[in-house]
C-alpha positions in Angstrom: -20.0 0.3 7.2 -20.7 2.0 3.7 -19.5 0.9 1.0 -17.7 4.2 0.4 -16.2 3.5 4.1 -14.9 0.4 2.8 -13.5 1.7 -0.6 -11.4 4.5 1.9 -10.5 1.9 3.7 -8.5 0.1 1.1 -7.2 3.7 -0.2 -5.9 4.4 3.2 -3.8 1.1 2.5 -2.1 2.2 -0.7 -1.6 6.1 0.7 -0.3 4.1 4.1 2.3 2.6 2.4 3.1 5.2 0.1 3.8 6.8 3.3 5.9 4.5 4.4 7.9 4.0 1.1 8.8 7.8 2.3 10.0 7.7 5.5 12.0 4.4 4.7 13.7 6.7 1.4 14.2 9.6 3.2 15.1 8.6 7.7 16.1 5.4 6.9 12.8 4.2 9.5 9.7 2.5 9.9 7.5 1.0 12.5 7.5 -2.9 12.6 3.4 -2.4 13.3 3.3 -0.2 10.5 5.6 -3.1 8.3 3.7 -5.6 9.7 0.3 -3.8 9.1 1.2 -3.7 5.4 2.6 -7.1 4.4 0.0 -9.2 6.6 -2.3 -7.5 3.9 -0.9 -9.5 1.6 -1.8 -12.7 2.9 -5.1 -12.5 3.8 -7.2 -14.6 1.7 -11.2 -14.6 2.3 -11.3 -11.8 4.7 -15.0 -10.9 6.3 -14.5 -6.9 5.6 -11.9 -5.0 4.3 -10.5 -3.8 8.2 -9.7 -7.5 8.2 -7.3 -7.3 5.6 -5.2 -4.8 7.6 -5.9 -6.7 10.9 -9.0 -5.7 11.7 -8.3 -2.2 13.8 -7.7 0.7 11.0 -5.8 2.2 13.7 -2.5 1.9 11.7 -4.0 2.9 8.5 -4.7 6.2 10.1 -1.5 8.1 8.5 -2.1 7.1 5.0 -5.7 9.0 5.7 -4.0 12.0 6.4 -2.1 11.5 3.6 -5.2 10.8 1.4 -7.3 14.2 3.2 -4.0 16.0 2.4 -4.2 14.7 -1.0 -8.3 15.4 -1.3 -8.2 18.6 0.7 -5.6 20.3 -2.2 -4.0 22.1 0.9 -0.1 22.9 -0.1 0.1 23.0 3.8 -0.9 19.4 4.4 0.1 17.8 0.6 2.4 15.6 1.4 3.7 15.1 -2.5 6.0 12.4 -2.8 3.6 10.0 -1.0 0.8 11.5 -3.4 2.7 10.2 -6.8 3.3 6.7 -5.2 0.1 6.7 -4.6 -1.2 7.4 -8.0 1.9 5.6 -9.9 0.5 2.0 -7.8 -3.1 2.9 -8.6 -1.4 2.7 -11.9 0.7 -0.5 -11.7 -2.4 -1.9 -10.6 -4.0 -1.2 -13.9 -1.2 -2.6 -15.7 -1.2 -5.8 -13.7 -4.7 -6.6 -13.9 -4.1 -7.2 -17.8 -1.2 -9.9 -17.3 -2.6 -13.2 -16.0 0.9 -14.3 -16.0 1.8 -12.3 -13.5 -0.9 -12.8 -11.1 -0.6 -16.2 -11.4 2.9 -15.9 -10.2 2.2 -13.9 -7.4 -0.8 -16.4 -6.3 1.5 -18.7 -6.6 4.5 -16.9 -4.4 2.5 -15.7 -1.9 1.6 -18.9 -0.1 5.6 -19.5 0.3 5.6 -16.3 2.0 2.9 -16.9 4.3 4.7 -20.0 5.4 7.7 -17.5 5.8 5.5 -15.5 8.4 4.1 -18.2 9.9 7.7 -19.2 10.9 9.3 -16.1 11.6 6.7 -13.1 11.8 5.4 -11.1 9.4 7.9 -8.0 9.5 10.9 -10.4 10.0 14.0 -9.7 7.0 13.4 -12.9 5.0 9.7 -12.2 4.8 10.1 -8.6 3.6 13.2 -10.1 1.1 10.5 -12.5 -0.1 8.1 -9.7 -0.6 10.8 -7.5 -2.2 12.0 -9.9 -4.7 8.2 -11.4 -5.3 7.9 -7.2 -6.5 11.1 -7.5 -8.1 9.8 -10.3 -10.6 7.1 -9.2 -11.4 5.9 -5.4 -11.1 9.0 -3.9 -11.8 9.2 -5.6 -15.3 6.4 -3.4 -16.4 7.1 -0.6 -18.5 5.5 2.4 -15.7 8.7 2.5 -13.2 7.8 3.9 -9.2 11.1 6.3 -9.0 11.9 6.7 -5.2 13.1 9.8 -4.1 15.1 10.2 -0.8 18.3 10.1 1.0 21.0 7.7 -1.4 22.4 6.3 1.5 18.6 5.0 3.2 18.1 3.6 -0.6 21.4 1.9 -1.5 21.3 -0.2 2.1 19.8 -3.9 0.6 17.3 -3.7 3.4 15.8 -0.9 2.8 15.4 -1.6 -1.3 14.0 -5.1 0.5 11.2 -2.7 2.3 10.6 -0.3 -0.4 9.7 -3.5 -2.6 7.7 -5.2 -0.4 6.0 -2.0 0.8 4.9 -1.2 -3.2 3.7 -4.8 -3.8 1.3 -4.4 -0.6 0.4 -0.7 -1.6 -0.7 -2.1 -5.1 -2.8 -5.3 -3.2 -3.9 -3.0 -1.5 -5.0 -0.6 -5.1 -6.6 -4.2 -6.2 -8.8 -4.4 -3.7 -9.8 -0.6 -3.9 -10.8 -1.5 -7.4 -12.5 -4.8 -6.2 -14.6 -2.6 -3.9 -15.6 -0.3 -6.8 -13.1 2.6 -6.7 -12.5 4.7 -9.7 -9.9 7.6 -9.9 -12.5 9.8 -11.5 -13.7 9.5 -7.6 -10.7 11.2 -6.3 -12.0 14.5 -8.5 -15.6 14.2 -8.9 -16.5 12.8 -5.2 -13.8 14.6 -3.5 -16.1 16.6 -0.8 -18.0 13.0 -0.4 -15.1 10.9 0.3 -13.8 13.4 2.8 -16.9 13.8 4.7 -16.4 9.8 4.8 -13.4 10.0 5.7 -12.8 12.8 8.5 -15.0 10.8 11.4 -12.6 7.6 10.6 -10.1 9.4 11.4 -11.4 10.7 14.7 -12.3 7.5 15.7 
């Protein structure tokens, strides 16, 4: 795998759940895979790739590459825009949060409690993604840059669906760190554009 393969790999992670974040504001629904996808990619620790961190099959990161070839390809037909800003606005956060060792400190320090959580009761189970939401709540929503959700008011008042939103956003921006980690700019998503989609178009299809 190259290692512009594993960059998109990681950006299909933040786009997926920027995705996600959508379809929760707006139906109301998501997949437990999908969930589950998502926040296990919070807890792994030392994985061997980066398809390990999203269980080692990209075969439910494959939305958030159509959303990223949407977002490359420019197409108004295929844009899909609201996932788009998440996606930026956590590319962001991520920015912001690798300047306050405070706060990844508490997250290191959180995020073992959770994985105890999953171990007990799965990783798309309510208390897990409550744990994940508030972990968010803590800590990236006290930055100044705000992610404002658009949907359907009656999806995003219901406590569960905040929950998800939350949680989803904290693994979209692990998700951003690791892109970074891996050597992704977002000069790339202008300069390299044609490059990352001729990367990107046979993971799809596989």
């Amino acid at each position: 795998m190259t290692p512009t393969q594993e960059q998109l790999i990681a950006l299909g992670g933040v786009f997926l759940a920027a995705v996600l974040v959508d379809k929760i504001a707006k139906t109301g629904q998501v997949s437990e895979a999908d969930l589950s996808c998502m926040l296990g990619s919070l807890l792994i620790r030392d994985p061997k790739d980066t398809l390990e961190v999203y269980g080692g099959d990209d075969i439910n990161l494959r939305e958030g590459y159509r959303a990223l070839i949407g977002a490359l390809e420019r197409d108004p037909n295929t844009l899909q825009r609201e996932p788009l800003r998440y996606a930026l606005s956590m590319l962001g956060l991520e920015r912001q949060l690798a300047k306050r060792n405070d706060m990844l400190e508490l997250i290191g320090k959180r995020l073992p409690q959770i994985q105890s959580q999953v171990e007990h009761f799965g990783p798309a189970h309510e208390n897990v993604v409550a744990a994940c939401g508030a972990l968010y709540q803590d800590t990236l929503s006290t930055l100044r840059q705000r992610i404002q959700v658009h949907g359907d008011m009656r999806n995003l008042q219901q406590p569960n669906n905040a929950a998800k939103i939350r949680a989803l956003l904290l693994a979209g921006i692990r998700s951003a760190r690791l892109w970074r980690q891996l050597g992704g700019h977002r000069w790339q998503l202008v300069i390299s554009r044609r490059k990352l989609l001729k990367e990107l178009y046979p993971m799809l299809r596989n």
